[in-house]
C-alpha positions, 0 to 999 in steps of 0.5 A: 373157100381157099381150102375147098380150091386146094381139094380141088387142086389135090384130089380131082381130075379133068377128064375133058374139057367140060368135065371135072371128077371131084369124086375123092372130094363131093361126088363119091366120098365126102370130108364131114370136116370140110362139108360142114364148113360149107354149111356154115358158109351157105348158112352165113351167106343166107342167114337173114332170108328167113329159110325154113327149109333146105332143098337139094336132088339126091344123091351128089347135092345131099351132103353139102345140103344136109350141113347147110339146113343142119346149121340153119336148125330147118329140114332138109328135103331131097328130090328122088330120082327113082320113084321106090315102092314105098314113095308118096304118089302124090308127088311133084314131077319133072324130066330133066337131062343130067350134063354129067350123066348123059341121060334124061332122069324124072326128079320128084318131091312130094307133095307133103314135103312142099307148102306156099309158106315155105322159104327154100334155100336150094343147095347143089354140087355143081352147076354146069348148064343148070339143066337139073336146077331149072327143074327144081325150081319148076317143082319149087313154082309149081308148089307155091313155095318161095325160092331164096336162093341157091348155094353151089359148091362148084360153079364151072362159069364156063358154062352157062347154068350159073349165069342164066339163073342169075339173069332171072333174079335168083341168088347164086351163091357159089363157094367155088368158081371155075373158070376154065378146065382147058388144057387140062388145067384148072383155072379159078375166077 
């Protein structure tokens, strides 16, 4: 997506060389314009795979997923990352480690949202070492759900998470590629 690398260009910052701020773009303040295209290009690049449902980790991947199972006409599930007094407790679990977050965080679905007839299409933000992805497609196997595939709006390749799910057979759709953020320039597959 040529408009989606522009943002990129305009609107973020490198603060290392494995980290890129996207906060003005996916992160902290969201287009609706530009979201949407993202669904419809998710939707199109999965349109024949029969999805009933979307499936994302709140909170970054929530916009880019609500768009895709809006134009898809499926729900849109999200795995918690802090269990509320109100939550389900009958609900699916992993521990995950979050690359830009530097910490360990459970992520969690209920059991009532997941089923064996369900064909998921998993979308996210960014993939980096695909630490948190890994996990939901624990909760996915562990629901007896079908995985489709994955939509990722920025995939930093430089880094190993996209590549190791595609070594496993997953489709991953990634609407952006970067390639290098060395020497505070961004380079583009």
């Amino acid at each position: 997506m040529e408009k989606l690398k522009q943002r990129i260009m305009e609107q973020s910052s490198i603060l290392s060389n494995d980290v890129l701020r996207m906060d003005a773009i996916i992160n902290h303040q969201v287009d609706p314009g530009l979201t949407m295209e993202m669904g419809h290009e998710f939707a199109n690049r999965f349109a024949e795979h029969g999805i009933t449902k979307v499936i994302t980790i709140e909170s970054s991947g929530i916009p880019a997923a609500f768009a895709t199972a809006y134009v898809l006409g499926v729900p849109l599930v999200f795995a918690r990352r802090k269990k509320t007094l109100i939550a389900d407790p009958d609900v699916y679990i992993e521990r995950v480690p979050s690359f830009t977050k530097g910490m360990v965080t459970d992520i969690m679905v209920s059991k009532e949202f997941l089923s064996s007839d369900d064909k998921l299409l998993f979308i996210d933000d960014i993939i980096a070492n695909g630490d948190a992805a890994r996990g939901l497609i624990k909760i996915i196997e562990k629901s007896g759900a079908k995985l489709a595939g994955m939509g990722i709006v920025v995939e930093k390749s430089f880094q190993a998470g996209g590549r190791t799910l595609r070594e496993q057979g997953i489709q991953v759709e990634s609407l952006v590629k970067i390639a290098s953020l060395d020497n505070g320039s961004i380079q583009f597959e």
